[in-house]
KEPASE-317544 format. One record per residue (C-alpha): residue number from 1; y, x, z. Coordinates in steps of 0.1 Angstrom, whole numbers, plus 5000, padded with zeros to 4 digits. Each point is the difference from the previous one (the first is absolute). Layout:
BEGIN
<pos=NUM, north=Y, east=X, up=Z>
...
This chain:
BEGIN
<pos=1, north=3246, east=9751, up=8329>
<pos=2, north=4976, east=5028, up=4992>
<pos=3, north=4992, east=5002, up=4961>
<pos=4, north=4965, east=4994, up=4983>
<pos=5, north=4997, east=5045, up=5001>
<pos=6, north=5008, east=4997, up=5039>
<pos=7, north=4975, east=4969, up=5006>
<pos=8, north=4977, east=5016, up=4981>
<pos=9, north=5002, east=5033, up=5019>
<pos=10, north=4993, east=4981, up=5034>
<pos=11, north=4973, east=4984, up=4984>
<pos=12, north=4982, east=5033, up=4998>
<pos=13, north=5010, east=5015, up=5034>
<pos=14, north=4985, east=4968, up=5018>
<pos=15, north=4966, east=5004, up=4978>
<pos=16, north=4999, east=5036, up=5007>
<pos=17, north=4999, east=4995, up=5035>
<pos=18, north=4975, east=4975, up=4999>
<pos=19, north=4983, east=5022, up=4972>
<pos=20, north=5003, east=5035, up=5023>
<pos=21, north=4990, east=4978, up=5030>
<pos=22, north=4963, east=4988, up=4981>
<pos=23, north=4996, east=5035, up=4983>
<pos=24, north=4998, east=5014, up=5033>
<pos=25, north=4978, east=4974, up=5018>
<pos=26, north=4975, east=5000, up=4975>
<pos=27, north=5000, east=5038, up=4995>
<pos=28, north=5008, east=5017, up=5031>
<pos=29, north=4987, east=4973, up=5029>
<pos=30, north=4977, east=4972, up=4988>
<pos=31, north=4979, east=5020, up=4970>
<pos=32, north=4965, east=5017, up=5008>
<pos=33, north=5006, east=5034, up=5019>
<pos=34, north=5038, east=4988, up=5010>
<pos=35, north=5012, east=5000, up=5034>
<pos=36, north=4991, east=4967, up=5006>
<pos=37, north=4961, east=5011, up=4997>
<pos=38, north=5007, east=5035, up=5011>
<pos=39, north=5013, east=4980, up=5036>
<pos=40, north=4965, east=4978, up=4999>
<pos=41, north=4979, east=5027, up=4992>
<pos=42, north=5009, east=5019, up=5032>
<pos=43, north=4997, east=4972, up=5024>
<pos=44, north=4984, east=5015, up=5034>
<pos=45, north=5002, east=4990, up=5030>
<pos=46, north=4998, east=4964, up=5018>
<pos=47, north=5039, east=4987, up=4997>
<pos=48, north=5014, east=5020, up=4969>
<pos=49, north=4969, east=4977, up=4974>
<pos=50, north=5007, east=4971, up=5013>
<pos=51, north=5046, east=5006, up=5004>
<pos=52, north=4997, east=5024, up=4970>
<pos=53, north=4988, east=4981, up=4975>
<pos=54, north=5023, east=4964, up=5012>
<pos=55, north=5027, east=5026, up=4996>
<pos=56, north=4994, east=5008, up=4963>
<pos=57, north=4990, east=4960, up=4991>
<pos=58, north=5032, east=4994, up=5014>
<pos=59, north=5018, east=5029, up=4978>
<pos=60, north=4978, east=4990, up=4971>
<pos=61, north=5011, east=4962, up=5001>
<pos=62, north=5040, east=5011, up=5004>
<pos=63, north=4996, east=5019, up=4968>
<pos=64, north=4981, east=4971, up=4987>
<pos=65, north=5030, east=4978, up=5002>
<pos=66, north=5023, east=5024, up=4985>
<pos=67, north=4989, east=4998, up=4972>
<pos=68, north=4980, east=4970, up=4990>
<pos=69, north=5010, east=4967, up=4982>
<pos=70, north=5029, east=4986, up=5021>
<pos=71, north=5015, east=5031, up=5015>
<pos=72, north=5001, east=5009, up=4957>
<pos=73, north=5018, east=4964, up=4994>
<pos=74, north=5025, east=5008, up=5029>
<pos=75, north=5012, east=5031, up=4988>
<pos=76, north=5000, east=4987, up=4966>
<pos=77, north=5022, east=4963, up=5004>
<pos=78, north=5030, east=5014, up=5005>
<pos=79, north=5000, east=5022, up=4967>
<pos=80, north=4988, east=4971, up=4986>
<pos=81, north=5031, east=4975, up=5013>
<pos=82, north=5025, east=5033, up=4997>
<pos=83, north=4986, east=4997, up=4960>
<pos=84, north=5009, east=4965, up=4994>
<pos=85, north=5044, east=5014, up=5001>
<pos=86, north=4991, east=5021, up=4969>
<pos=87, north=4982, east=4971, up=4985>
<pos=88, north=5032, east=4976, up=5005>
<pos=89, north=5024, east=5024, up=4984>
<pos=90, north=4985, east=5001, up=4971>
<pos=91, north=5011, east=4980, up=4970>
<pos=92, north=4972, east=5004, up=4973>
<pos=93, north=4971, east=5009, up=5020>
<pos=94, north=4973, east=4990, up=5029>
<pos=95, north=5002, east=4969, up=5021>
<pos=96, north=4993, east=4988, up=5033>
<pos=97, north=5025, east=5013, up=5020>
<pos=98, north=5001, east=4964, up=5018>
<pos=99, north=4966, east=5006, up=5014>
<pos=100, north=4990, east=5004, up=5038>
<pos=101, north=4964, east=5003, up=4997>
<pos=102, north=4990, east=5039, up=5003>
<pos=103, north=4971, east=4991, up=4969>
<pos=104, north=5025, east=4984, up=4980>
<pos=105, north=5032, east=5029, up=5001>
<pos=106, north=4966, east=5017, up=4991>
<pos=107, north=4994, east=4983, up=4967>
<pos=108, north=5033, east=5000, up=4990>
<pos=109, north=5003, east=5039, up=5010>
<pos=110, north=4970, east=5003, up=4975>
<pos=111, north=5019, east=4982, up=4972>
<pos=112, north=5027, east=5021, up=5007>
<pos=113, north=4985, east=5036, up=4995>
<pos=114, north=4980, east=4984, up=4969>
<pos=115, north=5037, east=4986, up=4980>
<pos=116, north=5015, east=5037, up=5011>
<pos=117, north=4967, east=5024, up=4988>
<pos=118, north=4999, east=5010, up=5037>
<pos=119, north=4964, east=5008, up=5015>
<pos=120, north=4987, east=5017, up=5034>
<pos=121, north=4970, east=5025, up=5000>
<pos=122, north=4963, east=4986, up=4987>
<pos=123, north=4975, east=5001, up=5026>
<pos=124, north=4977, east=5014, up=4968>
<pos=125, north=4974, east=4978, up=5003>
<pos=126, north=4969, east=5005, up=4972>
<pos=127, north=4988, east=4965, up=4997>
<pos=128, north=4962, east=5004, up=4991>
<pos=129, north=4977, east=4983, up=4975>
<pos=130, north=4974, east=4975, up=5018>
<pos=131, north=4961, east=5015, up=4994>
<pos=132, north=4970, east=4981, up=5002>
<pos=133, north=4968, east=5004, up=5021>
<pos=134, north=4976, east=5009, up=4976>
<pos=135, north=4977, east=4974, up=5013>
<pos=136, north=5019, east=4971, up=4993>
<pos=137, north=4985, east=4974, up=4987>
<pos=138, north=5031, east=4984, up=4982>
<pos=139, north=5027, east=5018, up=4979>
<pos=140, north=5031, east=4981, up=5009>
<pos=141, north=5034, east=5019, up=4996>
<pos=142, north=5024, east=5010, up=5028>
<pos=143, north=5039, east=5009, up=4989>
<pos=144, north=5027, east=5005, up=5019>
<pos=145, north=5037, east=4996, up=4989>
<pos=146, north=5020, east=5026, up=5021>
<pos=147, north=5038, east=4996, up=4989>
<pos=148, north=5025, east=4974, up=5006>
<pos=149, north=5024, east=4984, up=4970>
<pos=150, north=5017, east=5028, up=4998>
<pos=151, north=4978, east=5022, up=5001>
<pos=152, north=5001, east=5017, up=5024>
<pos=153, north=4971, east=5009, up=5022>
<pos=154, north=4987, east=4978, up=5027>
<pos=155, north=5004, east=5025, up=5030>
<pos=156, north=4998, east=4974, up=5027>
<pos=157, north=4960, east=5007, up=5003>
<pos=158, north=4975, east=5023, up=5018>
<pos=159, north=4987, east=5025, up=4985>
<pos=160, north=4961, east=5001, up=5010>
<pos=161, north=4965, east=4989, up=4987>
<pos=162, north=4995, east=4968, up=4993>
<pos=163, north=4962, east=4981, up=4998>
<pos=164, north=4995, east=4967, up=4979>
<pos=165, north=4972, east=4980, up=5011>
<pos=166, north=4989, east=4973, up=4983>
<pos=167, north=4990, east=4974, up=5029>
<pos=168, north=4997, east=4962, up=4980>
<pos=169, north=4980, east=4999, up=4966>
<pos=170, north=4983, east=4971, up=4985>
<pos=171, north=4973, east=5001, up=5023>
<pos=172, north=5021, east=4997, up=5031>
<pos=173, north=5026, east=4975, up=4999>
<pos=174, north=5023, east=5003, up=4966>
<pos=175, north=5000, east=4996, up=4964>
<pos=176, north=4983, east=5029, up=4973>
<pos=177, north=5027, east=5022, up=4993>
<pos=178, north=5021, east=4988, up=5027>
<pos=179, north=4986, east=5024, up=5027>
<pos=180, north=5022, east=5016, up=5029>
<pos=181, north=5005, east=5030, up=5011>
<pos=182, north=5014, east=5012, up=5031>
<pos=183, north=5023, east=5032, up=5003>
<pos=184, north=5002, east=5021, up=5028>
<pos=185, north=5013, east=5032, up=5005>
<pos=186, north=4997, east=5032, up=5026>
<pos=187, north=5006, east=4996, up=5037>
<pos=188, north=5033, east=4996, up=5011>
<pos=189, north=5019, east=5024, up=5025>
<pos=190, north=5001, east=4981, up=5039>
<pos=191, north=5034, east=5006, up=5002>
<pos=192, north=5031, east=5015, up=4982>
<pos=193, north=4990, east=5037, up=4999>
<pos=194, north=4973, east=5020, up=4975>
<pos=195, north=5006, east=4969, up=4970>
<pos=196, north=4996, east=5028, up=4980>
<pos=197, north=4962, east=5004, up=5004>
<pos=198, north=4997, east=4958, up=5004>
<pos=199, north=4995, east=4971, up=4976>
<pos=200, north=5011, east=4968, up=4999>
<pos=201, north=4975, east=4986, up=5023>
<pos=202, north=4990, east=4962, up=5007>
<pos=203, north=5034, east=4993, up=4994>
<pos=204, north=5001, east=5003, up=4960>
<pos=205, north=4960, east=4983, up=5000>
<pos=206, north=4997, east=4972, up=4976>
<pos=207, north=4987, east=4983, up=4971>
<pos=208, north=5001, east=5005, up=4962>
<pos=209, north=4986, east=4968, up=4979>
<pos=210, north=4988, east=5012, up=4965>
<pos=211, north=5021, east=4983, up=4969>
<pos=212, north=4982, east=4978, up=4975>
<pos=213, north=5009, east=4978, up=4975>
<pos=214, north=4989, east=4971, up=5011>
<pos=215, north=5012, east=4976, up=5030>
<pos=216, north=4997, east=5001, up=5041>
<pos=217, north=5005, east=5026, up=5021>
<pos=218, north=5012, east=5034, up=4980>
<pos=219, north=5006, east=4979, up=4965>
<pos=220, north=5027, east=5007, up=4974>
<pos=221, north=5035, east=4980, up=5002>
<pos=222, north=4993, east=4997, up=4961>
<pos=223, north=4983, east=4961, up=4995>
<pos=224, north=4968, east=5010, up=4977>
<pos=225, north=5005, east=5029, up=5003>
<pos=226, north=4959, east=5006, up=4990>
<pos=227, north=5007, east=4979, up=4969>
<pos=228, north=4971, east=4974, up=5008>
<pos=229, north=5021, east=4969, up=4994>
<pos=230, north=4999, east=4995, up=4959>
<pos=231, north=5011, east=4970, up=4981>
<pos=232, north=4997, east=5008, up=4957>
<pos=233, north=5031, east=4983, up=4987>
<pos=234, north=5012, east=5005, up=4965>
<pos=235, north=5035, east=5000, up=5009>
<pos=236, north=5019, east=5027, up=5012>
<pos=237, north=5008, east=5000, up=5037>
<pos=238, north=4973, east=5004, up=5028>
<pos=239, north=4968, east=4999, up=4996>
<pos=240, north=4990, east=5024, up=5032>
<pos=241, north=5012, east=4981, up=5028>
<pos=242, north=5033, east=5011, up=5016>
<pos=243, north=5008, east=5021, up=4971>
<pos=244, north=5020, east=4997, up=4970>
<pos=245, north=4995, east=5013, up=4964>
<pos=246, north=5022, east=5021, up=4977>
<pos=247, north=4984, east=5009, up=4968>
<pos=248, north=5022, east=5022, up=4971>
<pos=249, north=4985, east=5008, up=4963>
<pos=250, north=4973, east=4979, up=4990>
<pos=251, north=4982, east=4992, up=5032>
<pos=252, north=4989, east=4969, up=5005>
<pos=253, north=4991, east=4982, up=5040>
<pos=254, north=4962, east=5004, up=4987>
<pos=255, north=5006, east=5036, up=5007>
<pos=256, north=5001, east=4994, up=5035>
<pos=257, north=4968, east=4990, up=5014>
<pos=258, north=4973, east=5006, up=5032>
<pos=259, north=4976, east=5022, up=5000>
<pos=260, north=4970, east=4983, up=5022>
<pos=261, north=4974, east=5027, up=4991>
<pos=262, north=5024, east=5033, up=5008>
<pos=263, north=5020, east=5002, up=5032>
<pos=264, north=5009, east=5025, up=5024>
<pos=265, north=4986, east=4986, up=5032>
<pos=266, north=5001, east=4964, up=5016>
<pos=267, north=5029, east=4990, up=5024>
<pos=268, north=4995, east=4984, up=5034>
<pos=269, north=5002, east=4956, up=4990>
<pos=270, north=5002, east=5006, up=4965>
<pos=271, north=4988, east=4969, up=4980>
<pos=272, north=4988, east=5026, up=4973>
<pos=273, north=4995, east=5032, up=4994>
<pos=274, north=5019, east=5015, up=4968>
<pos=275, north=5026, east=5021, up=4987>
<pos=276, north=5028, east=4995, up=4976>
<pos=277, north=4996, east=5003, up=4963>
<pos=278, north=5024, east=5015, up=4975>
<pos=279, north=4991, east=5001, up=4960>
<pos=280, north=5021, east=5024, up=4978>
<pos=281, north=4988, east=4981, up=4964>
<pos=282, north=5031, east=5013, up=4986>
<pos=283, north=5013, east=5034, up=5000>
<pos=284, north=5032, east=5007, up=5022>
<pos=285, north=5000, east=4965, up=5017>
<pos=286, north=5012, east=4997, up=5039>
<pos=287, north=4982, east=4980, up=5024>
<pos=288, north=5020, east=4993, up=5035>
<pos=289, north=4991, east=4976, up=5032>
<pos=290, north=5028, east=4999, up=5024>
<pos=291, north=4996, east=4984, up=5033>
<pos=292, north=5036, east=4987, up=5015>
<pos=293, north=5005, east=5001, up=5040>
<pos=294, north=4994, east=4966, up=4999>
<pos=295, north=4965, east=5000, up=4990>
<pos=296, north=4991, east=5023, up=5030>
<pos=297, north=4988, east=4995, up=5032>
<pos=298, north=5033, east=5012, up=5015>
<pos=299, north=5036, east=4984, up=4992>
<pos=300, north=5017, east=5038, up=5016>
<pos=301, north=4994, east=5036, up=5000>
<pos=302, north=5007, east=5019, up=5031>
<pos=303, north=5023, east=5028, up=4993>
<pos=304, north=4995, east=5019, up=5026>
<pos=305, north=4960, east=5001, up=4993>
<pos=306, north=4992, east=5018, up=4971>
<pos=307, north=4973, east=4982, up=4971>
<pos=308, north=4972, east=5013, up=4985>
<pos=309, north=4991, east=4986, up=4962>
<pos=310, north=4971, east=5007, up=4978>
<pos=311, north=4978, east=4989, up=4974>
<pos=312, north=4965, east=5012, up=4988>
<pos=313, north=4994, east=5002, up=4961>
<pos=314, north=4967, east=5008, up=4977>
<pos=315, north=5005, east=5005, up=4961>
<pos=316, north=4968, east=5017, up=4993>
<pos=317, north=4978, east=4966, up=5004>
<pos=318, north=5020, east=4989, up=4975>
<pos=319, north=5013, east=5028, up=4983>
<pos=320, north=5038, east=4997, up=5004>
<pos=321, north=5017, east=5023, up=4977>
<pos=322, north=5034, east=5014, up=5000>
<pos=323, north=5029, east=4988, up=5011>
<pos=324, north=5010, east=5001, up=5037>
<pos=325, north=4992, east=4977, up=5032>
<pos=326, north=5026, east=4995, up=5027>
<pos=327, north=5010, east=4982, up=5032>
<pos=328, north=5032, east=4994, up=5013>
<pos=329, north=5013, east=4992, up=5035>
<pos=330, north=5032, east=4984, up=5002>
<pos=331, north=5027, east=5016, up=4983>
<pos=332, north=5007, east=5034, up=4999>
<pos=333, north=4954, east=5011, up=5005>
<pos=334, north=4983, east=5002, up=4972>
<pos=335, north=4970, east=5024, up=4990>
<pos=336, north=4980, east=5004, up=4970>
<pos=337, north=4975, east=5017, up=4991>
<pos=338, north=4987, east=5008, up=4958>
<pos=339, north=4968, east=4985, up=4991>
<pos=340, north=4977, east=5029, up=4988>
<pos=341, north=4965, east=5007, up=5009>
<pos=342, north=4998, east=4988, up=5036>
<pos=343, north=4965, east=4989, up=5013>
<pos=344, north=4995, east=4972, up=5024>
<pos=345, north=5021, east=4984, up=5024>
<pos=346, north=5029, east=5017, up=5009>
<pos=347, north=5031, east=4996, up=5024>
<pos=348, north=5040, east=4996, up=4988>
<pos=349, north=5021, east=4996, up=5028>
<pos=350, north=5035, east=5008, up=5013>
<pos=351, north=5003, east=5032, up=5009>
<pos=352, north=5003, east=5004, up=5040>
<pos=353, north=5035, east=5009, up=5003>
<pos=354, north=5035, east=4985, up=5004>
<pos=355, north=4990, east=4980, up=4970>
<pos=356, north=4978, east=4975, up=5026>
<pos=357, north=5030, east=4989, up=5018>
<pos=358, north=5022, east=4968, up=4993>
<pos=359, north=5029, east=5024, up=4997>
<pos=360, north=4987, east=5015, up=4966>
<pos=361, north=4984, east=4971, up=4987>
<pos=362, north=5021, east=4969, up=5006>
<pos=363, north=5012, east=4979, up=4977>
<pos=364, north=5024, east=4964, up=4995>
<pos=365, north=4965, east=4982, up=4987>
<pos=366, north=4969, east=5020, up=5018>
<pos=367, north=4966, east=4996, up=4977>
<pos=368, north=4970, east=5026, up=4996>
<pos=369, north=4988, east=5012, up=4964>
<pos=370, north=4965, east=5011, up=4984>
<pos=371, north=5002, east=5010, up=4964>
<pos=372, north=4983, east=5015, up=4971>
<pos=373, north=5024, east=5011, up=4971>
<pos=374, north=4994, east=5015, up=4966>
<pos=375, north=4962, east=5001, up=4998>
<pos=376, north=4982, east=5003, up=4971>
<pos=377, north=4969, east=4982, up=5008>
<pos=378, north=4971, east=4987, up=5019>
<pos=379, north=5009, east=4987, up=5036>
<pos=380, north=5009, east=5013, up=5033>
<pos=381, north=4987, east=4981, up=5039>
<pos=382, north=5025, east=4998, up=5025>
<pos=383, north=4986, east=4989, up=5039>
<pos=384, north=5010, east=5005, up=5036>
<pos=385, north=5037, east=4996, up=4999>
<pos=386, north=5016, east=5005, up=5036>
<pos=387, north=5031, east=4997, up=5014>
<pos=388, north=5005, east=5010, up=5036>
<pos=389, north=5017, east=5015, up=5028>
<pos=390, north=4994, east=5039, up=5014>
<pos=391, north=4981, east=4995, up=5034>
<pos=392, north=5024, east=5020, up=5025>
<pos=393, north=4979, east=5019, up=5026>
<pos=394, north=5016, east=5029, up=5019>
<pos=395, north=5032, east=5005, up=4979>
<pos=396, north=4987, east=5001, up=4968>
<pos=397, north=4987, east=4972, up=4976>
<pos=398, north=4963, east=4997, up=4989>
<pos=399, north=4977, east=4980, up=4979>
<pos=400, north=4962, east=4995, up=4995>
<pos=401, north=4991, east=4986, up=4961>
<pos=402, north=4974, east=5006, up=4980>
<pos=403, north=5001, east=5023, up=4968>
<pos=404, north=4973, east=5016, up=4991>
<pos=405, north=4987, east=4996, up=4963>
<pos=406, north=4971, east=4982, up=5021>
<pos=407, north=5007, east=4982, up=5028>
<pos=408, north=4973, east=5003, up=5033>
<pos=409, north=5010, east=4982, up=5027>
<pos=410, north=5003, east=5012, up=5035>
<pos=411, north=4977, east=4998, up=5030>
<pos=412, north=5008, east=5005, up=5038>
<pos=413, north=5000, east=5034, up=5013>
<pos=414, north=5016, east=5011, up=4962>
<pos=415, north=5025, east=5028, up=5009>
<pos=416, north=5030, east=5020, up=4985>
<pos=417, north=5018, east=5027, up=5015>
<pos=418, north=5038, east=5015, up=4994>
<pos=419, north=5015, east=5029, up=5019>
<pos=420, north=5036, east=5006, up=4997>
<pos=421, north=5018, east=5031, up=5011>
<pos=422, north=5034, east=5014, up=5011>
<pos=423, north=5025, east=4976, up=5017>
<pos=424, north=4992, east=5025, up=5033>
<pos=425, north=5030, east=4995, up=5024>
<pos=426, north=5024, east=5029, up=4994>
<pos=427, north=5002, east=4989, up=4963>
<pos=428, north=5027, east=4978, up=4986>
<pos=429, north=5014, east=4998, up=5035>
<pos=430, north=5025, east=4975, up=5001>
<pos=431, north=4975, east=4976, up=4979>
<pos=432, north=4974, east=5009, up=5020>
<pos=433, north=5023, east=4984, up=5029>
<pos=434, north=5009, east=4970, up=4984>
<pos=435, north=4963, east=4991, up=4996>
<pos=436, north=4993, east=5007, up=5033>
<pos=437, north=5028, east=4978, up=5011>
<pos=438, north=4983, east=4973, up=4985>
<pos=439, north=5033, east=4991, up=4976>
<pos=440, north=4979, east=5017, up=4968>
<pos=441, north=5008, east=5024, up=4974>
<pos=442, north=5030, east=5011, up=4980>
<pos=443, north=5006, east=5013, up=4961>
<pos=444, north=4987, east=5033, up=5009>
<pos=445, north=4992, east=5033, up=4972>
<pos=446, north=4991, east=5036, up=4997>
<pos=447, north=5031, east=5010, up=4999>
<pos=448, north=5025, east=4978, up=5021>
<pos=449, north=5035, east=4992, up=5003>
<pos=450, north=4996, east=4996, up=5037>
<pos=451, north=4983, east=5030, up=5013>
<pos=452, north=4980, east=4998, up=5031>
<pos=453, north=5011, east=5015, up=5033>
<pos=454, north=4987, east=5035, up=5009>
């Protein structure tokens, strides 16, 4: 039985010569001035147009299927199944050596070179920042969440210029602040060869539904989560529906109240428009609401979709002073911030790494915390909580939600533009391969354990 070294070794040799096979293709026979054109640019004659050029669509569709998708999958499977002996004989580490599906020896091979610090060769991707049009007319934000729960980077992508085109607004057929957008990238290649100067095509087109607070279509899993449904009680416990109360020091519940007046937008069916109050009357009090899982609108949390959780706060309406505000995600994700000088609305959130996945931020008794701690007076307005799923499109996870200090909706034919770079076939070769296979991506670094083939 060959070892994991030997397996490994014949991994490389069978993506070389699918590797060497492309290079050449794409460089030498299909490019602009290669052979291929060279032959079509000397066509003369009444037979040699007509023969000559089924000749090179018939070379050009052999090399074709050398290399694309399934020809990539065949050469890869029996690695793959050769894999899953290493994975049995080992007593503390990996699983799935039981498998017979090609995609699932794939995830356990992943889980494998993760518990052993093994990675192959990045395909070096730069993943952009999205830019506006400058004539928008709304301001919405567009962030993007490129790393799995590991972190490690999603590679399973194109690399390529992307549009987002805002096709649905208030006007036409959904909710204020609910728009959609649909994303499309650069023209694919027609067949397997020259991917390198392709997109991702029609295949990857779809639609992004901006986030919001409120409910329908693009709403937050959080129940009130625009803090419009307000009962005054003077008893501890929960006066903002779906949420409960923890006050330390000498806070009382009529520190928590609704703010009517102040607010940082409306939601979508909203029964009123406000934000969430807290009062620091006494110096180094804490003021927590806490909504448990069984409050949402979910009763699960996908773990293999990463979640995206946020809340929008405003202490100089009411001069908030000192002391910090917070908001925590399950169990391991929280983030705080110190209350200074800030102006305006402004945006706390998870940060969009591994902490957004269920791995990081599980816990036995799942709830979702906003808090201000240690202020020393005046009050602070929290609005526009959401909870949500990252939007997969093309390999890597997205999300349209609103955070600008002030809020302008968007209006068909808005646009926003991102163009990543690198990821060029030739780079991070034996990842490269497993994406086009179709199985995905692997733990991959700048400096891997598993070199590529050369």
């Amino acid at each position: 039985m060959p070892t994991e070294a030997e397996i490994q070794t014949q991994w490389k040799n069978i993506t070389n010569i699918l590797e060497k096979t492309r290079a050449y293709a794409d460089a030498d026979l299909v490019s602009i001035g290669g052979y291929i054109d060279v032959l079509y640019q000397s066509f003369e004659g009444e037979y040699i147009p007509v023969d000559g050029a089924a000749f090179a669509t018939r070379i050009r569709a052999l090399l074709s299927s050398a290399v694309d998708s399934r020809q990539a999958l065949a050469a890869l499977e029996p690695i793959l199944f050769e894999y899953t002996t290493v994975l049995a004989g080992s007593s503390g580490l990996g699983y799935g050596s039981g498998y017979r599906s090609a995609v699932d020896i794939f995830g356990a091979l992943y889980q494998w070179l993760h518990d052993n610090s093994d990675t192959v060769a990045s395909r070096a991707i730069t993943y952009a920042s999205v830019s506006a049009n400058g004539s928008n007319t709304g301001n919405i934000g567009i962030s993007r969440l490129t790393v799995d729960k590991y972190g490690y980077d999603l590679e399973s992508c194109h690399a390529e210029k992307k549009m987002l085109k805002c096709t649905a607004d208030q006007n036409s057929g959904v909710r204020r602040w609910a728009e959609t957008f649909e994303i499309i990238g650069m023209a694919a290649s027609f067949d397997g060869l020259r991917r390198g100067v392709g997109g991702s095509g029609e295949a990857s087109r779809t639609n992004l539904k901006a986030k919001h607070a409120g409910s329908g279509g693009g709403g937050s899993l959080l129940n009130n989560s625009s803090f419009s449904d307000f009962t005054a009680s003077t008893s501890s416990g929960s006066q903002f529906a779906n949420w409960s109360e923890t006050l330390t020091g000498a806070a009382a519940t009529t520190d928590i109240t609704r703010d009517t007046a102040n607010y940082y937008r409306e939601h979508p069916n909203a029964s009123t428009n406000a934000s969430m109050k807290f009062a620091m009357d006494n110096a180094g009090d804490s003021i927590t609401v806490k909504q448990s899982m069984s409050s949402m609108r979910t009763n699960s949390i996908a773990p293999n979709k990463p979640h995206f959780l946020r809340v929008m706060w405003n202490r100089s309406i009411g001069s908030g002073a000192s002391g910090t505000v917070s908001v925590k995600l399950g169990g391991n994700a929280t983030v705080s911030v110190a209350v200074s000088a800030q102006s305006g609305w402004q945006e706390l959130l998870i940060p969009f790494d591994k902490t957004c996945w269920l791995e990081e931020f599980g816990e036995d008794t799942f709830d979702i915390e906003i808090a201000w701690a240690g202020g020393t007076g005046g009050y602070i307005l929290f609005d526009d909580a959401i909870f949500c799923p990252w939007d997969l499109v093309d390999g890597t996870y997205w999300l349209a939600h609103q955070n600008a200090g002030t809020p302008v909706a968007s209006l068909v034919e808005d646009e926003y533009y991102v163009n990543d770079t690198g990821g060029a076939p030739g780079t991070g070769i034996l990842q490269y391969w497993c994406w086009i296979s179709g199985l995905g991506y692997l733990p991959s670094s700048g400096t891997p354990t598993i070199t590529d083939p050369t």
